[in-house]
Wavefront OBJ file of the C-alpha trace (Angstrom):
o trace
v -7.652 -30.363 -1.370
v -5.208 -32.198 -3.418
v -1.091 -30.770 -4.685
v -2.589 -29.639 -7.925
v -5.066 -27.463 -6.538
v -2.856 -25.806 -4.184
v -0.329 -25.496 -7.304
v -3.295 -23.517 -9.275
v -4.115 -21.661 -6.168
v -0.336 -20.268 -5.757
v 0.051 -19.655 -9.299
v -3.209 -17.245 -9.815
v -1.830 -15.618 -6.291
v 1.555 -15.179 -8.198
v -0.373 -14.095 -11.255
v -2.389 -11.022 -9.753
v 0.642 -10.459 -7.921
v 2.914 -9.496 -10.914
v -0.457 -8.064 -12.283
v -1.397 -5.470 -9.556
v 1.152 -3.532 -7.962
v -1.282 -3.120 -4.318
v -1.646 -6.838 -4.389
v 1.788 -7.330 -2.637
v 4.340 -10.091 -2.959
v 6.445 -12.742 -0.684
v 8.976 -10.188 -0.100
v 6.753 -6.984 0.673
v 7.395 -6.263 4.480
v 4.776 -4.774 7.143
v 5.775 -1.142 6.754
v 5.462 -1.492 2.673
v 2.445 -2.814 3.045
v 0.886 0.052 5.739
v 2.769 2.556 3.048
v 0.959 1.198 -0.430
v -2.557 1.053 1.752
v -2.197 4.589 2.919
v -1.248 6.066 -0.765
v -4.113 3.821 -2.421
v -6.482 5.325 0.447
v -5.792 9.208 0.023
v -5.626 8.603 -3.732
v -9.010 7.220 -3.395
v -10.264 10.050 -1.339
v -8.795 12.782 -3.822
v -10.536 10.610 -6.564
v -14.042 10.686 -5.166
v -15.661 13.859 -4.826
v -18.228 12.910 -2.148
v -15.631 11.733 0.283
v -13.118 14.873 -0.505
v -16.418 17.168 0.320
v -17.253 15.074 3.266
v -13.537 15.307 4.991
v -13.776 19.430 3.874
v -17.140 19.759 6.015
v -15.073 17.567 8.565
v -12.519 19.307 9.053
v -13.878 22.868 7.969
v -11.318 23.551 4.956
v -12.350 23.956 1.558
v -12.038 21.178 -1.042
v -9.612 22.607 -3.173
v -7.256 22.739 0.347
v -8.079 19.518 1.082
v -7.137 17.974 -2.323
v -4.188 19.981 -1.528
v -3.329 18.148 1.537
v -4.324 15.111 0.637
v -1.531 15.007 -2.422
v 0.939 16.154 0.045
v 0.971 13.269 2.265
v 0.721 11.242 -1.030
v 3.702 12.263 -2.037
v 5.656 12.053 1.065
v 4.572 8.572 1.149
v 5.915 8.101 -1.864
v 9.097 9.045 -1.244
v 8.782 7.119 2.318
v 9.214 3.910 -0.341
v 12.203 5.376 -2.386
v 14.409 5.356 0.581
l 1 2 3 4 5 6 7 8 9 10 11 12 13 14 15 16 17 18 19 20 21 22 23 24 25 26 27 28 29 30 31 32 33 34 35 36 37 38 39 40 41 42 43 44 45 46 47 48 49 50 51 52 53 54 55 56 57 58 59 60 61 62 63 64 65 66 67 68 69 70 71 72 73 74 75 76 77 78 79 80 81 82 83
């Protein structure tokens, strides 16, 4: 591996970086991190109508309450990265 192609390699890191907020960056620390992977995962599971039905059954609540739930810990996570 020669300078150049570790020079391309950090610059298309840097790119998708800036690109994509979940991506990260060199300042991002661990609790960030755990923070922006547990938002992106209950935003996934409100987004995807098998998994919301499958964590309903689970835990014996109906969808609608579990949407519910799900965009309450979103938001408090949220917040967790204002302060």
């Amino acid at each position: 591996m020669q300078a150049s192609d570790r020079f391309n390699i950090n610059s298309q890191l840097e790119h998708l970086q800036a690109k994509y907020v979940g991506t990260g960056h060199a300042d991002l620390n661990r609790f960030e991190w755990a923070v922006n992977i547990q938002r992106d995962s209950y935003a996934s599971y409100i987004g995807h109508y098998p998994m919301l039905a499958y964590f309903a059954v689970a835990e014996n609540e109906s969808i609608g309450r579990e949407r519910y739930n799900f965009m309450q810990v979103n938001n408090i996570l949220s917040f967790c990265l204002v302060f």
